[in-house]
N, C-alpha and C positions, 0 to 999 in steps of 0.2 A: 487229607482233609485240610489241612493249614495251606497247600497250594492252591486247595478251591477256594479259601478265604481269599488268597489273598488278591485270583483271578478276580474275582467277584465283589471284592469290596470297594468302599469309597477311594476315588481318588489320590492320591498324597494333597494336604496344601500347598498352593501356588502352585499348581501344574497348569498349563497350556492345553490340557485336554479338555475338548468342547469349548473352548473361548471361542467366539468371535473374533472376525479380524478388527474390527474396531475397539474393542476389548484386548485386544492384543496391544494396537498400537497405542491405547491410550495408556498401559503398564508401560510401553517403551520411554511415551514419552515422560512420563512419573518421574521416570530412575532418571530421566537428564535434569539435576539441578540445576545448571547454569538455563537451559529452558524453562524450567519450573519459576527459578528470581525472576528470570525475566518476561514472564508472563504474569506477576505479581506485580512488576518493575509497573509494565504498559499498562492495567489497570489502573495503578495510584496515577498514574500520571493523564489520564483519562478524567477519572472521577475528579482530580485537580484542574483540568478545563472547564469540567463540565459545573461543578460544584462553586468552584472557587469566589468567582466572581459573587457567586450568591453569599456567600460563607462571608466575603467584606462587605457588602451594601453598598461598592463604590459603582460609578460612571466611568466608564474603559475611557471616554474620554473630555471626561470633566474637567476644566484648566483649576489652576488653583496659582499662590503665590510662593509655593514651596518647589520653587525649582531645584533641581539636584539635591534632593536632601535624599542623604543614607539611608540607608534599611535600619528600619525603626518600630518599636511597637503598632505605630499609628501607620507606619508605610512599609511591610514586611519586606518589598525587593526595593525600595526608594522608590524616587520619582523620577522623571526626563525634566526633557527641557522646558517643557509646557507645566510642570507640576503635576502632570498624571500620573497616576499609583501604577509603577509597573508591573505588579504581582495582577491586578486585573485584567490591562492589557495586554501582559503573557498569556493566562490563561486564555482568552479571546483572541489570540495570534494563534494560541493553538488549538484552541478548535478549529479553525480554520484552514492550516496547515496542513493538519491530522483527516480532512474531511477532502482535502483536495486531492491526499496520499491513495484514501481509499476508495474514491469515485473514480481515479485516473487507474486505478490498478482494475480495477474491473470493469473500466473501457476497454486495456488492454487485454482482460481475461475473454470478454464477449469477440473481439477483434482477432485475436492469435487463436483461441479455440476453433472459432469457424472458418478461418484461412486453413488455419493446418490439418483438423478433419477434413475437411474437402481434399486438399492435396493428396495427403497422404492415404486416403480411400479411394480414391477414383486412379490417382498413380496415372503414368503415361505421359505424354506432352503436357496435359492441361497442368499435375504435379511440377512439369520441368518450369514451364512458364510463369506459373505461379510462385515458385521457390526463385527463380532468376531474377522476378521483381522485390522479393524479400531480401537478396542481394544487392538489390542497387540501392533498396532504403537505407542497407547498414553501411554503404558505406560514403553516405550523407552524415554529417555531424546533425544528430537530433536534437539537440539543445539550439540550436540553428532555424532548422525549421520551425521549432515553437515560437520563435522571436517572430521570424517572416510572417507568420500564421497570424500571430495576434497583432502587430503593429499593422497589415496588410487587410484585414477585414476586421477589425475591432469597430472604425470608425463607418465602416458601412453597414454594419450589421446594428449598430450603436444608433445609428441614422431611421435608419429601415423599422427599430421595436421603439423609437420616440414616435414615429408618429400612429402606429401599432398598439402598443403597449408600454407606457411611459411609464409605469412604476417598474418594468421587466430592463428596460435601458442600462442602469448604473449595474444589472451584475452581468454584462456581455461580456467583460474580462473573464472573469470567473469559469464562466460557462466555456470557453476559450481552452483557460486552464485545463479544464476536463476535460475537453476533448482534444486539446493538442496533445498534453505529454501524456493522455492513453494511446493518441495514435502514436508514439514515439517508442513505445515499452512493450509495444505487442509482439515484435518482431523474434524474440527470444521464444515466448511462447508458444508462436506457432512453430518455429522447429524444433520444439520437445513435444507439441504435439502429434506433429504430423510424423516424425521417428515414433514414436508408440504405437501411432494406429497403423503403422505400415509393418510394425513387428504381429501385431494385430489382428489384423484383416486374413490373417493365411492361418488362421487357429480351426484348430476341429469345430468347434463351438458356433461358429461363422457358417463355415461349410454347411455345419447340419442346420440354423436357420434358413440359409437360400434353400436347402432341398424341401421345408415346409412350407415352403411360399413366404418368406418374410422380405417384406421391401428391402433395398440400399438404406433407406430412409432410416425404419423404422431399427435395423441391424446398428445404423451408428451411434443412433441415439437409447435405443433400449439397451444395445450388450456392449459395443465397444466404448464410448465417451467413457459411461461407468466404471470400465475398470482402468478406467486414466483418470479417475478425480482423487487417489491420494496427490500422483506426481505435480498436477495440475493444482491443486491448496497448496502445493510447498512453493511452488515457482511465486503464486501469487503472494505468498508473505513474503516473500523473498523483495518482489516488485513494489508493494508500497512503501519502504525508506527511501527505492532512486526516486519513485516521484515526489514524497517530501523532500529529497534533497534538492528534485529539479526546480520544486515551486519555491523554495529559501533562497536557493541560485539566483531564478529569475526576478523575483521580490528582490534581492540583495543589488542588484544594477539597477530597478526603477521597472523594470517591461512585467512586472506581476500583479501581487498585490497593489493599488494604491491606498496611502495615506485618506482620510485619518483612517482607514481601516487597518487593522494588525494582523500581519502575519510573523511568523518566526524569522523569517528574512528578514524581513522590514524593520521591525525590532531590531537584529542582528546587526543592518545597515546603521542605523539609526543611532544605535551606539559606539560603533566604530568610527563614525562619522567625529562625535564629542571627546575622541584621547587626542588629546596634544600634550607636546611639554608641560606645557601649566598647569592642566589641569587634568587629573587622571578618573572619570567618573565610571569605576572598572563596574559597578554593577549593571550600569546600561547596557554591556558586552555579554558578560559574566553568567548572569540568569538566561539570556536569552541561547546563548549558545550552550551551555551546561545542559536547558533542557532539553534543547535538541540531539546533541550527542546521547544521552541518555535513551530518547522515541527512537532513535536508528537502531542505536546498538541490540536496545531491546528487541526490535522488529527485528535485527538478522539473526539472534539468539534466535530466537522464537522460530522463524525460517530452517535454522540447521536440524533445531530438535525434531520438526515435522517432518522432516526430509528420513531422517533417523527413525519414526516410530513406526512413519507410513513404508518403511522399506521393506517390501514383504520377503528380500534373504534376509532379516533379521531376527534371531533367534526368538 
């Protein structure tokens, strides 16, 4: 009698029986603290973009006669050299930053997904062909090509929506930005894609769709993509810090962001620009770099833990 209980009765708590797999990984990801800060970290640091500027009532780029004065009640990160409140124009450098990380990474994800499903499901020469020119992108320096890209058709395309759509002109950089360093960061993706769907494509579960009539089509997109969108979420968190890194990179030489617009770069530049001997105004450096170290570190945090929850040999 007590063996029938015990067949038959409720569960233990915290048992894995009947969870879901997303239920599962979202307990995996729980127990990763340093995930856990750090997706606490990237929120405040979010709502401090988004918020902040409002939170002071200043102009990101209002002059004033308080050039370089210190972080102060009235000026929380100081001013620059124009007298503008840096704690506004950080915040406004990183929405910016922060918006060019995640549009560029899901250029990359639409990009590297559909190269490498195709490859890796169809397989044969057109796979070889298609992976040989995946080969020769990587081994192009791609911080390179985004320069080419935008100094080489900035001004024609900048030409072309002046007489088109002259309010759309001033953001052809931008737009540039997005789509050069997505096409630069795809290329990882698609060979973790197309390695999955080629593990893939030879499952029973496959098989018995072609024997019920089901298209190529509708098999990669109904059964196989699906069960490559954990690995596929973690590559992508993974991918928005290199493209923040690329767009502060390229802001930081002048080919990104431009002035008076703010990005983390340019900030960055901007302050490095003002240390010399004489005079040392470490906050123009200080905040702007801090914050950024802080947006990567937390994005690759954040990246390991998903990698971790969504691993389905994880207990």
């Amino acid at each position: 009698m007590t063996e029938a209980k015990l067949i038959v009765g409720a569960a233990p708590s915290g048992t894995t029986l009947g969870a879901t797999p997303g239920a599962l990984a979202w307990r995996r990801f729980r127990a990763n603290r340093p995930a856990v800060w750090s997706l606490w970290l990237l929120a405040g640091l979010v709502l401090m973009a988004l918020l902040g500027p409002w939170a002071r009532g200043l102009d990101s780029n209002q002059t004033t006669a308080l050039q370089f004065a210190s972080p102060s009640a009235s000026h929380w990160f100081g001013t620059d050299v124009h007298g503008r409140d840096l704690f506004t124009r950080l915040c406004i450098g990183a929405r910016l930053s922060l918006l060019v990380g995640f549009v560029g990474a899901i250029v990359s994800l639409f990009i590297g997904v559909c190269w490498g499903s195709v490859a890796g499901y169809i397989g044969g020469q057109l796979d070889d062909w298609m992976m040989r020119f995946v080969d020769i992108l990587y081994s192009l320096p791609g911080i390179v090509f985004v320069i080419v890209l935008i100094t080489s058709l900035e001004q024609l395309a900048a030409g072309w929506l002046q007489q088109l759509a002259p309010a759309l002109a001033p953001s052809v950089r931008l737009v540039f930005l997005f789509l050069g360093l997505g096409a630069v960061s795809w290329l990882t993706m698609a060979r973790i894609v197309r390695g999955q769907v080629l593990s893939l494509r030879t499952r029973a579960f496959v098989s018995a769709s072609l024997c019920l009539g089901a298209g190529h089509s509708r098999i990669l997109i109904r059964h196989i993509l699906p069960n490559i969108t954990g690995i596929v979420i973690v590559y992508l968190t993974l991918t928005v810090p290199s493209v923040v890194l690329y767009e502060s990179f390229l802001s930081y030489l002048g080919l990104g962001i431009r002035p008076p617009q703010a990005s983390l770069g340019t900030l960055i530049a901007e302050g490095a620009s003002q240390i010399n001997p004489i005079h040392t105004y470490w906050w123009l450096l200080a905040f702007p770099a801090v914050f950024l170290g802080l947006a990567l570190l937390a994005l690759s945090l954040i990246g390991d833990g998903l990698r971790d929850a969504l691993d389905p040999r994880a207990g």
